[in-house]
C-alpha positions in Angstrom: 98.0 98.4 81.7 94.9 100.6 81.3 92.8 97.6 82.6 95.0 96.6 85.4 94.7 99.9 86.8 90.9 100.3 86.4 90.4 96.8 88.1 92.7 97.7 91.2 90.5 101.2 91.8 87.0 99.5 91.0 87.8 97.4 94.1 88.2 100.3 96.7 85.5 103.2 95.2 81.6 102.5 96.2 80.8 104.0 92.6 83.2 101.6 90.1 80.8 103.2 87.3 82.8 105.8 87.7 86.0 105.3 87.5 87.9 106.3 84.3 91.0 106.3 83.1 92.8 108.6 79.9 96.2 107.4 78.5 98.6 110.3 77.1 100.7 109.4 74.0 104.5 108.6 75.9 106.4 112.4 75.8 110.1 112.7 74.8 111.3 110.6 77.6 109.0 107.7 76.8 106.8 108.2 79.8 103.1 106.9 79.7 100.6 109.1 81.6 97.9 107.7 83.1 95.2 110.1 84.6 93.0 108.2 87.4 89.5 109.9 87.8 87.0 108.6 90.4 84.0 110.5 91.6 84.9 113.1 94.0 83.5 111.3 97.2 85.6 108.4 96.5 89.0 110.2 96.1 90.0 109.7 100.2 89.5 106.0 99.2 91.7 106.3 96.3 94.6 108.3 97.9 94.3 106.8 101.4 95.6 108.3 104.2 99.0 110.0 103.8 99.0 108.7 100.2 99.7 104.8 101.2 97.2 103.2 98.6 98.1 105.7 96.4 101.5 104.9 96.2 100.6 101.4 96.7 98.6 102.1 93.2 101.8 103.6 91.8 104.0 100.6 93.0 102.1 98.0 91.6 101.6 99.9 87.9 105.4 100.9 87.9 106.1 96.9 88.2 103.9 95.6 85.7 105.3 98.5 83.3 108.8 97.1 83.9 107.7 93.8 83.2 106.6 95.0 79.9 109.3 97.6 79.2 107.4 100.5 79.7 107.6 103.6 81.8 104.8 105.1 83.5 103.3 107.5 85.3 99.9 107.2 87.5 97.9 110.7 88.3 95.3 110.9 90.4 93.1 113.9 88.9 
């Protein structure tokens, strides 16, 4: 899951080198965190305007964790 995620954002930043990505242990509910970070000039690339290719992001994570039976959660830090 980590991987999917870093190889979606390396394709939109100018700085892929930068792109990281922490994974929380899954809290009571069984929720996986993942915090996104990206160098600071690439976040409008990232989050998109009004959120879209963030919540794009979110949409395509959330289906590849159902398809594994997981639940997760993207941040954008």
């Amino acid at each position: 899951m980590k991987d999917l995620l870093v190889t979606i954002v390396k394709g939109l930043v100018e700085k892929p080198e930068q792109v990281t990505v922490d994974v929380d242990e899954p809290n009571d509910e069984g929720v996986i965190v993942y915090h996104l970070h990206v160098a600071e000039e690439d976040m409008g690339r990232v989050i998109g305007k009004q959120g879209r290719i963030a919540k794009a992001i979110r949409t395509v994570m959330r289906a590849a964790a159902i398809r594994n039976d997981l639940k997760i959660m993207v941040e954008i830090d």
